[in-house]
ChimeraX commands (.cxc) that place a marker at each C-alpha (Angstrom):
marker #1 position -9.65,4.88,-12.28 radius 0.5
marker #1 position -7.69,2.00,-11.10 radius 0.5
marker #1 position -7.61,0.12,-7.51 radius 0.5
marker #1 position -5.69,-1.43,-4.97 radius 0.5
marker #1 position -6.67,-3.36,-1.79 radius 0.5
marker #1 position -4.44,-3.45,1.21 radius 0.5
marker #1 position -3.98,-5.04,4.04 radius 0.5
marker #1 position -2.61,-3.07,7.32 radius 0.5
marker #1 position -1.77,-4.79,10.35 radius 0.5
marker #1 position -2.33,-2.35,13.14 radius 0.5
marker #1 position 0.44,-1.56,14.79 radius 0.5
marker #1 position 1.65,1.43,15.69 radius 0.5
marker #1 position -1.15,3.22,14.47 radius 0.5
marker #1 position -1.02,2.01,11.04 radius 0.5
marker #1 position -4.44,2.22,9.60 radius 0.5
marker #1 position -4.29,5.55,11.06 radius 0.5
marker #1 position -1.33,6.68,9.39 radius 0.5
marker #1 position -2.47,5.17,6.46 radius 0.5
marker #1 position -6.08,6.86,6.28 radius 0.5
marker #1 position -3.98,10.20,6.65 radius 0.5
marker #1 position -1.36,9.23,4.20 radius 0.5
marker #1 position -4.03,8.59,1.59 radius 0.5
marker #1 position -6.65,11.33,2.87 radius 0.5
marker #1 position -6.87,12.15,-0.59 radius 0.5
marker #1 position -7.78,9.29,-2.30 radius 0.5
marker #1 position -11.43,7.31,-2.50 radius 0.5
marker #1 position -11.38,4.82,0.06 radius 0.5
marker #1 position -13.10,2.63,2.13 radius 0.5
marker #1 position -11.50,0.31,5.26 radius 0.5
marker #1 position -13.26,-3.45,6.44 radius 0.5
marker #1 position -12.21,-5.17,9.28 radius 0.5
marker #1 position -10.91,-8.28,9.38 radius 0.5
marker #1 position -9.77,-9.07,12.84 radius 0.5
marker #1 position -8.72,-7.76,15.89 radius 0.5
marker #1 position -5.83,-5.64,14.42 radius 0.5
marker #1 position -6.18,-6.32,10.98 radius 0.5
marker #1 position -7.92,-4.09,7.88 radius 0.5
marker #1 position -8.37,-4.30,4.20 radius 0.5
marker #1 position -8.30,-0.88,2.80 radius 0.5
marker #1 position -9.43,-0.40,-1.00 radius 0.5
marker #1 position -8.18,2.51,-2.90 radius 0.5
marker #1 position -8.92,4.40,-5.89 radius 0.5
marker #1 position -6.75,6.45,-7.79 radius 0.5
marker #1 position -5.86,8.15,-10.78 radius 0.5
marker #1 position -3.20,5.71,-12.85 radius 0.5
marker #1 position -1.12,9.10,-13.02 radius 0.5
marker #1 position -0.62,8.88,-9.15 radius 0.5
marker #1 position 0.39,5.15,-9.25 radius 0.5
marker #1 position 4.30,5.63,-9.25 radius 0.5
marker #1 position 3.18,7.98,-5.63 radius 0.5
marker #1 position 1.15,5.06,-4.77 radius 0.5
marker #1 position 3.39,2.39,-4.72 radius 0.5
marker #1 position 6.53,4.47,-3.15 radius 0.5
marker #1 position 3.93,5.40,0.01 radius 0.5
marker #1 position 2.67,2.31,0.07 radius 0.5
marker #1 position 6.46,1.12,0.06 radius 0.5
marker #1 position 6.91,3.67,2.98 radius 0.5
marker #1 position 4.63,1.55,5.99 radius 0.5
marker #1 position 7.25,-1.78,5.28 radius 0.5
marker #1 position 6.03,-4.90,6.09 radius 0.5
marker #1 position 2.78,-3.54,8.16 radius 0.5
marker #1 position 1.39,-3.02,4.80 radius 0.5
marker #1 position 0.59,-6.09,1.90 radius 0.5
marker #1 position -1.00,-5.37,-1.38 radius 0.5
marker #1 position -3.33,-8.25,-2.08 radius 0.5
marker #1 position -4.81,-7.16,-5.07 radius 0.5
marker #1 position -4.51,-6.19,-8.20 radius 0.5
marker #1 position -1.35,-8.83,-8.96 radius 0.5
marker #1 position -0.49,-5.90,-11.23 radius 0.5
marker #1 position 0.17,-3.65,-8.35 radius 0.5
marker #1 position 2.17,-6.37,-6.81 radius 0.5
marker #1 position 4.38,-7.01,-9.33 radius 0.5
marker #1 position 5.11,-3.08,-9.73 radius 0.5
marker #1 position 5.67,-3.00,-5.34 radius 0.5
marker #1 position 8.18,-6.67,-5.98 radius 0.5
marker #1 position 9.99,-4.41,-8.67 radius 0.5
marker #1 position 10.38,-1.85,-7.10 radius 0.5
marker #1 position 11.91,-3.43,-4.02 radius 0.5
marker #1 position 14.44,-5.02,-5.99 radius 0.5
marker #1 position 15.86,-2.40,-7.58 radius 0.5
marker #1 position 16.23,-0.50,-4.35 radius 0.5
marker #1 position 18.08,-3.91,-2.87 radius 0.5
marker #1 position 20.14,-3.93,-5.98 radius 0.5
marker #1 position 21.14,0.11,-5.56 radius 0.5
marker #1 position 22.76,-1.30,-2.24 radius 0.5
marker #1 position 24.20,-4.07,-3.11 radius 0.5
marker #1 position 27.87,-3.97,-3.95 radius 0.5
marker link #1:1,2 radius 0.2
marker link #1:2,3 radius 0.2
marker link #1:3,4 radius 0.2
marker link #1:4,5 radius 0.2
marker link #1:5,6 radius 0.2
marker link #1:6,7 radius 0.2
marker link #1:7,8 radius 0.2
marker link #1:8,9 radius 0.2
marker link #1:9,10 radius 0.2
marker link #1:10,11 radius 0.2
marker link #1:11,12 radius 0.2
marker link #1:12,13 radius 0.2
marker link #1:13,14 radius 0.2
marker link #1:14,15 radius 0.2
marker link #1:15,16 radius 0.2
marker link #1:16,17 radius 0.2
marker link #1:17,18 radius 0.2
marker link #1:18,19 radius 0.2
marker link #1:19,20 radius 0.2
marker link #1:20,21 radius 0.2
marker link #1:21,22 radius 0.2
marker link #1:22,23 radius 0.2
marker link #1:23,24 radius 0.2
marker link #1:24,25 radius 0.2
marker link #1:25,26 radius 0.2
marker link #1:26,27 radius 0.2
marker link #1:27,28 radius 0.2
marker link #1:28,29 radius 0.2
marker link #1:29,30 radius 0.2
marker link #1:30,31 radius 0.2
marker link #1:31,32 radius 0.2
marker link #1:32,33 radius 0.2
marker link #1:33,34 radius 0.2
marker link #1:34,35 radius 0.2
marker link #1:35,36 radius 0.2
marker link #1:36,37 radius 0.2
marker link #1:37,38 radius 0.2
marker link #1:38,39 radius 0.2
marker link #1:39,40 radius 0.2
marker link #1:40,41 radius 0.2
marker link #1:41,42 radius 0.2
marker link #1:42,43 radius 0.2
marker link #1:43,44 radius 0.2
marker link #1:44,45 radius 0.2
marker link #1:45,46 radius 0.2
marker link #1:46,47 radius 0.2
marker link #1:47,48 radius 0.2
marker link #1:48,49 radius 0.2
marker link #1:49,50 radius 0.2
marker link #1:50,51 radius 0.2
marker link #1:51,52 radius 0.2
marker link #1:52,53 radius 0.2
marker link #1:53,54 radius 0.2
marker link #1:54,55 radius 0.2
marker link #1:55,56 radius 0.2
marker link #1:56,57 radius 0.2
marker link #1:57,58 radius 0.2
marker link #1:58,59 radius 0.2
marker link #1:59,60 radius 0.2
marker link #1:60,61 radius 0.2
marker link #1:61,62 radius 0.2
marker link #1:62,63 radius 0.2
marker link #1:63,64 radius 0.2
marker link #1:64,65 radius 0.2
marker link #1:65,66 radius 0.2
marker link #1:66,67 radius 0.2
marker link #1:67,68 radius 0.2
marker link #1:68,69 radius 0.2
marker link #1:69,70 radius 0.2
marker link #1:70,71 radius 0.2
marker link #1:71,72 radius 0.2
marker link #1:72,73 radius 0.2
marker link #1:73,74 radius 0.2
marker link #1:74,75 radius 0.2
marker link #1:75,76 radius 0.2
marker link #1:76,77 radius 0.2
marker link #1:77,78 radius 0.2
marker link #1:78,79 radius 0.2
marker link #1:79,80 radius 0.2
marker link #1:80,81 radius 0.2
marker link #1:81,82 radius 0.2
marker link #1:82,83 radius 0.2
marker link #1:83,84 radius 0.2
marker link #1:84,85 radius 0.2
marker link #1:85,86 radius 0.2
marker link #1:86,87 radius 0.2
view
């Protein structure tokens, strides 16, 4: 298993959405602040491509902090969806 470690600001229900979004995956949610979380997250490295384009899907409410890994892939794939609309 591999993991990633988010961190949701809460707005507009968020960490909500994002509990629901990845209902099926291992994870557990600290509290940082008043409106900010760090949610670690197991999964399967088959489901990371799924990973990445939900975690993609919450914009900037949203930051992967760790693995750098998982950044990198979440950076690459936000350039080549700038560069599909670029012309």
């Amino acid at each position: 298993y591999e993991s990633v470690t988010l961190r949701i600001t809460d707005e507009r229900n968020a960490l909500e959405r994002c509990m629901l979004h990845f209902a099926h995956f291992e994870k557990r949610a600290e509290r940082l602040d008043r409106n900010r979380y760090l949610v670690h997250i197991r999964y399967d490295s088959d489901d990371e491509l799924e990973l990445v384009i939900r975690v993609l899907s919450f914009g900037p409410l949203v930051e992967v902090t760790e693995p750098e890994r998982f950044r990198k892939l979440v950076r690459e794939r936000l350039k080549r969806q700038k560069s599909c609309g670029a012309r």
